[in-house]
C-alpha positions as a printed Julia matrix, in Angstrom:
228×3 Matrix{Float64}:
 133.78   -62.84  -203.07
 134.11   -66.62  -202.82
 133.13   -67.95  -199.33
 135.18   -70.77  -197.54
 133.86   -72.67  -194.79
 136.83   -73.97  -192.33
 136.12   -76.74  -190.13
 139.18   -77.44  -188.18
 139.79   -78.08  -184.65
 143.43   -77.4   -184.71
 143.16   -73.63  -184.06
 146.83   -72.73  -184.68
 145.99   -74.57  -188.3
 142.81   -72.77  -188.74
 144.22   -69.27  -188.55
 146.89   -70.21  -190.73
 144.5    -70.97  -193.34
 141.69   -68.37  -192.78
 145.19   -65.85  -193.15
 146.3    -67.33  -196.46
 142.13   -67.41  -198.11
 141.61   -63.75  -196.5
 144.81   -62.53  -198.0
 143.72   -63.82  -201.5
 140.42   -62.24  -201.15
 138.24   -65.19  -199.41
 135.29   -64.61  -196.93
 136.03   -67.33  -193.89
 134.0    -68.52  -191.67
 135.83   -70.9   -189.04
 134.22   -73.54  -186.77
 135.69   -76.56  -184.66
 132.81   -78.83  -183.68
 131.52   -81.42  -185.96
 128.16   -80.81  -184.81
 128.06   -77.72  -186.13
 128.71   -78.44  -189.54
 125.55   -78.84  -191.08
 123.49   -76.29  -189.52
 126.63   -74.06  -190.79
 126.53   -75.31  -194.26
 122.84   -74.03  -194.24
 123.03   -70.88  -192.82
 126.09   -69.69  -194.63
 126.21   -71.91  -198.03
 129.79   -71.58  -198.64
 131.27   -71.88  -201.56
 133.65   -74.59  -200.8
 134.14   -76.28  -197.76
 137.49   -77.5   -196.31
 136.57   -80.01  -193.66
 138.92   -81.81  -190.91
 138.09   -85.58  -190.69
 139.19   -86.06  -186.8
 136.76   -83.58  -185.16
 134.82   -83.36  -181.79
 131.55   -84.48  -181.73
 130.63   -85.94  -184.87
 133.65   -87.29  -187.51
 134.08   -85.61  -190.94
 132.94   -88.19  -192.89
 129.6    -88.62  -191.01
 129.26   -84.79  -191.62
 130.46   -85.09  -195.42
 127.72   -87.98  -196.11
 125.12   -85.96  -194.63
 125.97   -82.83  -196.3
 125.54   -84.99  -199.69
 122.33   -85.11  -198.57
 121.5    -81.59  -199.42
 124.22   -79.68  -200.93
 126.74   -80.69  -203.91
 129.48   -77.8   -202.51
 132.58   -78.49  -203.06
 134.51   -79.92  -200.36
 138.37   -80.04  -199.59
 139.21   -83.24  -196.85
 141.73   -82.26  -194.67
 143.19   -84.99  -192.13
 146.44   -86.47  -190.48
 145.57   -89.92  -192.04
 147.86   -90.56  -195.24
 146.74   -94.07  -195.88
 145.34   -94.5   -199.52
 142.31   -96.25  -197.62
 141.76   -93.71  -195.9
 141.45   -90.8   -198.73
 139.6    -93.39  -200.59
 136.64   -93.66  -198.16
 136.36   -89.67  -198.04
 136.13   -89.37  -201.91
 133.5    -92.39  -202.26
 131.51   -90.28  -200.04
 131.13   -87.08  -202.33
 134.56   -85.16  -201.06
 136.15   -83.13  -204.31
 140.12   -83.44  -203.03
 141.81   -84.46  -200.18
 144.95   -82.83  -198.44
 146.98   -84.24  -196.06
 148.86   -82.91  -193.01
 150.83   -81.07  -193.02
 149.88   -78.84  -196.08
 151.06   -75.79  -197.21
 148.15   -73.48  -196.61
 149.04   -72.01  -200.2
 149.14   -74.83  -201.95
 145.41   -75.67  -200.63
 144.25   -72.03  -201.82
 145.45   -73.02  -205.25
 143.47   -76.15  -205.07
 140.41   -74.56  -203.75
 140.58   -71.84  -206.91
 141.35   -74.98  -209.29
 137.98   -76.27  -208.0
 136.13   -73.15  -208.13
 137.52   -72.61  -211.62
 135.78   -75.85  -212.46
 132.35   -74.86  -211.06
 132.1    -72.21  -213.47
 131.81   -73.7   -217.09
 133.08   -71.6   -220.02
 129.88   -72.98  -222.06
 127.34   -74.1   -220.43
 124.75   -76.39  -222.4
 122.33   -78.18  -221.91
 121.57   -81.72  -224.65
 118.74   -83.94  -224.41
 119.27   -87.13  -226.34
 116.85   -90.88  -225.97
 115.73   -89.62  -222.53
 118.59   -88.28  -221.16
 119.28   -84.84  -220.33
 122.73   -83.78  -219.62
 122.84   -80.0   -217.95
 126.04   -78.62  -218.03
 125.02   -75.45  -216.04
 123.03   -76.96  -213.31
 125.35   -79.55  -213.27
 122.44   -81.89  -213.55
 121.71   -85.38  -215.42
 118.01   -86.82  -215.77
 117.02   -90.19  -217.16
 113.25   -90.25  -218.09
 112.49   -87.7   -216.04
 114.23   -88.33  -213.14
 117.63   -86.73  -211.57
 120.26   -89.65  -211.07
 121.32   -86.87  -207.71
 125.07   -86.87  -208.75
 127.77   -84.84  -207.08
 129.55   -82.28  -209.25
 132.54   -84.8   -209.41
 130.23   -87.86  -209.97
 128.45   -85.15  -212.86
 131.87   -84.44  -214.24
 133.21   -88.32  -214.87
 129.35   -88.86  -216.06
 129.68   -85.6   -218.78
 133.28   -86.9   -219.85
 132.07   -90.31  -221.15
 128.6    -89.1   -222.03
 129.92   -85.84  -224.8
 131.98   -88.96  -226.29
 129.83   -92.0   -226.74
 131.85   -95.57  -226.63
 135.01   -93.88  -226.25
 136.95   -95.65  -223.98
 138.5    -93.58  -221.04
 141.55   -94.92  -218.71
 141.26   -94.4   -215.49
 144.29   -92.16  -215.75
 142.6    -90.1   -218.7
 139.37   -89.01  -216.38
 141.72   -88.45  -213.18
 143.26   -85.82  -215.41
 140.09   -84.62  -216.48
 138.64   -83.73  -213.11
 141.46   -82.88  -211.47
 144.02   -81.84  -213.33
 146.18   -80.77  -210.4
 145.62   -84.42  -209.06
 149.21   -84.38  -207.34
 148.59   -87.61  -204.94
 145.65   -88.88  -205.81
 145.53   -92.69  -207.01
 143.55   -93.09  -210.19
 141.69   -95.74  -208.1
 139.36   -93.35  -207.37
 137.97   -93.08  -210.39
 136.72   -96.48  -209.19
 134.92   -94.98  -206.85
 133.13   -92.55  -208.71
 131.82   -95.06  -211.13
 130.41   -97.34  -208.57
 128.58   -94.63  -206.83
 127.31   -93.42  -210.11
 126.25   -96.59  -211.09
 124.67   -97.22  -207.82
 122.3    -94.16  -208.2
 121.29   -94.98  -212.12
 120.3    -98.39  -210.15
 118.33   -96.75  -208.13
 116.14   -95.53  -211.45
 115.72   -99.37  -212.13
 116.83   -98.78  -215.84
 119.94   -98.4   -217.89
 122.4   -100.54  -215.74
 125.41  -101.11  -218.48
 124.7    -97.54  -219.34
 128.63   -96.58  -217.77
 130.05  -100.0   -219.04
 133.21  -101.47  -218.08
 136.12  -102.32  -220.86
 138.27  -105.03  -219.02
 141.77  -103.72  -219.02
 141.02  -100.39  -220.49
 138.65   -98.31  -218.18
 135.16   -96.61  -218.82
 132.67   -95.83  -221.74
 128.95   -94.38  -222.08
 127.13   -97.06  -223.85
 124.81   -94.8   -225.78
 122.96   -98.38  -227.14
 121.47   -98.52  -223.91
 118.82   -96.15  -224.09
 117.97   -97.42  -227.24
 118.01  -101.0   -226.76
């Protein structure tokens, strides 16, 4: 039984929601404090989290980039704010989807099993080519050694381009990819993804053009690098 953390402060929106994932078979757990967040996403690891970004205490966001910390769980944005901006900032932060208010509560149990459905790889594998190893189970990828710390969206853009060297990927093409029930969602943040995954292969002070740009055209993995 999949577990769903809620972390609302609306509570006639809550129990709405903990109805609709109890009725398809969902443990819940409900909270409405921001400060409670972490300390709740450690004691009861959920499965997915769907988390509120106007909350007492301490904002969504904060508790979504501290979460990212620790735990790559899945996590569903939900907020008032429909600005592009807005969903933008959530997503470069680690958050899987975003859902705006108001939402059909079934519609976001759909998206929560479309995630979950993506957690669990149909064959998993694990390839190590040049000093890279890509694992599809653990959802993992190490350069020389070391683990670039993506999120299981970040891994999933990085595995794309990676299990098709200097293929060339719109935008458009990966959106589809990693969520392929991307309803609203601008293919801008794709963007996103790329910079924070470049940021963190940075971080290993190698392989910088290793997720190269192709002006007008989108992404590739640039398999030369590790080889150059």
């Amino acid at each position: 039984m999949s577990h769903v953390l809620i972390v609302e402060d609306d509570f006639d929106i809550a129990a709405q929601v903990k109805l609709f994932f109890e009725a398809s078979g969902f443990k819940t757990t409900h909270i409405a404090d921001g400060a409670l967040v972490i300390e709740s996403v450690k004691t009861h690891s959920p499965d997915v989290v769907l988390l509120d970004i106007m909350l007492p205490n301490k904002n969504g966001v904060d508790c979504l980039r501290e979460i990212r910390t620790f735990s790559h769980v899945p996590v569903v944005m939900l907020t008032a704010k429909a600005e592009e901006a807005d969903r933008l900032k959530g997503l470069e932060v680690g958050a899987d989807d975003y859902v705006c208010k108001p939402f059909s509560a079934a519609e976001l149990v759909m998206r929560v099993k479309a995630i979950l459905r993506r957690c669990m790889p149909v064959a998993a594998e694990s390839t190590s080519v040049n000093q890279i190893e890509v694992d599809e189970h653990a959802l993992t990828v190490n350069l020389f050694g070391k683990s670039l710390g993506l999120t299981k969206v970040e891994f999933e853009v990085f595995a794309l381009l990676y299990k098709a060297p200097n293929r060339v990927f719109s935008r458009q093409q990966i959106l589809d990819y990693i969520q392929p029930d991307n309803f609203d969602i601008s293919d801008r943040v794709i963007d996103s993804h790329i910079k924070n995954i470049r940021k963190k292969i940075k971080q290993l002070d190698c392989c910088p053009k290793l997720v190269e740009s192709v002006y007008g055209a989108g992404y590739r993995y640039n398999a030369q690098q590790l080889t150059d």
